[in-house]
N, C-alpha and C positions, 0 to 999 in steps of 0.2 A: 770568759770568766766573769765579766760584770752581772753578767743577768743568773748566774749561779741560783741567787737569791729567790729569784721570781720560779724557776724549774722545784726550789725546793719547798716554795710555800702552795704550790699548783700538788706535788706530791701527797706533803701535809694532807689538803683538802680531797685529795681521793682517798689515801688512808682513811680519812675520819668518814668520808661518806660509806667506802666497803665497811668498815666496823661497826657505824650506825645501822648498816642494811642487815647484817651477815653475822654479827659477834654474840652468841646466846645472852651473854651479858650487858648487851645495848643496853643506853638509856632511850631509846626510840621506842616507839609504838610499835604494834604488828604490823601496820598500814606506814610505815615509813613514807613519807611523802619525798625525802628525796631533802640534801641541805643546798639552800642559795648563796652566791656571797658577789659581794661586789667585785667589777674588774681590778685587778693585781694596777697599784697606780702608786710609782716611787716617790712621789708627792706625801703620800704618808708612813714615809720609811727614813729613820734619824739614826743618825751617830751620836749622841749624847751623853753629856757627862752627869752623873747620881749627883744631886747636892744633896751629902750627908749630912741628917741633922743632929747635933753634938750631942743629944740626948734622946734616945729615940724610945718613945713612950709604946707602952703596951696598948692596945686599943681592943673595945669587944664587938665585936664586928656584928650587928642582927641578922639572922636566916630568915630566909621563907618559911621554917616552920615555926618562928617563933623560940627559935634558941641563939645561940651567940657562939663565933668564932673569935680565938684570941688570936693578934697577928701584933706585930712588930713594925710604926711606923718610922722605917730608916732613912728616908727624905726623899728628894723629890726630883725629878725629870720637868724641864721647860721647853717647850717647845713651840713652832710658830705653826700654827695649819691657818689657810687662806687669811693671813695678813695681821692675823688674833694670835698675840702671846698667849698661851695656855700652862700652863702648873698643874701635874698630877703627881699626886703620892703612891710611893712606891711601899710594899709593904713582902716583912718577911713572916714564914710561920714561925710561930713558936717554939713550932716540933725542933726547930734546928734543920728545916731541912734547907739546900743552899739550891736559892730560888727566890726572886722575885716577882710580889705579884701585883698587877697594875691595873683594879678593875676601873671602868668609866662608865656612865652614864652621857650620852650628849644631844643632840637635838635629834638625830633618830630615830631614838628610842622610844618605843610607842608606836612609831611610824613605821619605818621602815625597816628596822631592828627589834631585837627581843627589850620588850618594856622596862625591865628591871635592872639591865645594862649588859655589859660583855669584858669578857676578862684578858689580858693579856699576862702569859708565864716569862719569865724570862731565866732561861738557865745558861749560868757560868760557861757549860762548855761548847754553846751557841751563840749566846749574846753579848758577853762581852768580849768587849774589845781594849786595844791598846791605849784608846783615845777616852772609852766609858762604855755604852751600852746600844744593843742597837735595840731600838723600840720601835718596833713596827705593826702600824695599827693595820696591815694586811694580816697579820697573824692573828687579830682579834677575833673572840669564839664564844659564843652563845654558852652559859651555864648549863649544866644536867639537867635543871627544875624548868628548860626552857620548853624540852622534849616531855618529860614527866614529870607531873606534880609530887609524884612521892619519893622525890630527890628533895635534899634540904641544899640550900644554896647561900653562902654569902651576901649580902645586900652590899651594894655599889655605896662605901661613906661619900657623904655630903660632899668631903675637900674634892671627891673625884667624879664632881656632876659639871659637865661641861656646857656650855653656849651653842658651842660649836657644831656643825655635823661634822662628823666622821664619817665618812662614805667608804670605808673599806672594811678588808675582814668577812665575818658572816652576817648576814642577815636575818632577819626572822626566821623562825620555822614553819613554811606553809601550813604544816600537819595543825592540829588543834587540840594540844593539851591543856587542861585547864589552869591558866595562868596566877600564879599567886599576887602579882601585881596587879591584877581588872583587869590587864592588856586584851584587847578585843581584837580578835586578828582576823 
């Protein structure tokens, strides 16, 4: 029952690779390179409680194409990775839809990961729990605009650019679509 978790995030990631390969509605190329992600490592897997901010301001999120998403910043997730307090903001849509969403940018990114950062969803009837939230950066996933440019993407806010690596989740897209961020891969 412990390792539940690791069978279901191993799933997740063939899912999204068959759907990237196979779904006419991919956001992948025709030449699908195939997605990487780093080993499943419960080092980056939390039980955490939301600090709710008493006032949670509407915020307008920049895209990749030069437009703005509006989201709801409802507060914040602390967490320790390799020995670094860390503070990410948690954000809801607008729409009303009931879901959190937690992108980051962190020392990766560029490098080893997709340049412009990576998002994690967090939905009510998976990730919360008794205690708060489980935030787990193996679930972390490369945007649409990672695979094709002519996806418009959220841009990773400032509060949620990290020091840190995060070594889990997905990793870059071998393939090479033309990145809106300069990222040279």
């Amino acid at each position: 029952m412990t390792d539940d978790w690791r069978d279901e995030i191993e799933a997740q990631r063939d899912r999204k690779t068959e759907y990237f390969r196979d779904h006419p509605r991919s956001p992948a190329p025709d030449d699908f390179a195939g997605l990487d992600f780093y080993p499943i490592d419960a080092d980056y897997r939390f039980d955490v409680v939301l600090d709710p901010y008493d006032d949670p301001e509407t915020v307008a999120v920049e895209t990749t194409a030069d437009g703005e998403q509006r989201y709801r910043r409802v507060g914040s997730f602390t967490v320790e990775i390799d020995g670094e307090t860390v503070t990410l903001d948690a954000f809801e849509p607008v729409s009303g839809e009931d879901r959190l969403w937690v992108p980051f940018r962190d020392a990766t990114s560029g490098a080893e990961t997709y340049g412009a950062g990576r998002y994690l969803d967090l939905e009510p009837e998976s990730h919360e729990t008794a205690a708060g939230w489980i935030l787990d950066f193996n679930e972390a996933y490369n945007p649409t605009c990672a695979y094709n440019a002519g996806y418009e993407c959220p841009l990773v806010p400032a509060s949620n650019w990290l020091e840190v690596p995060i070594e889990a989740g997905e990793k870059d897209y071998p393939g090479d679509p033309a990145d809106p961020m300069g990222h040279q891969h």
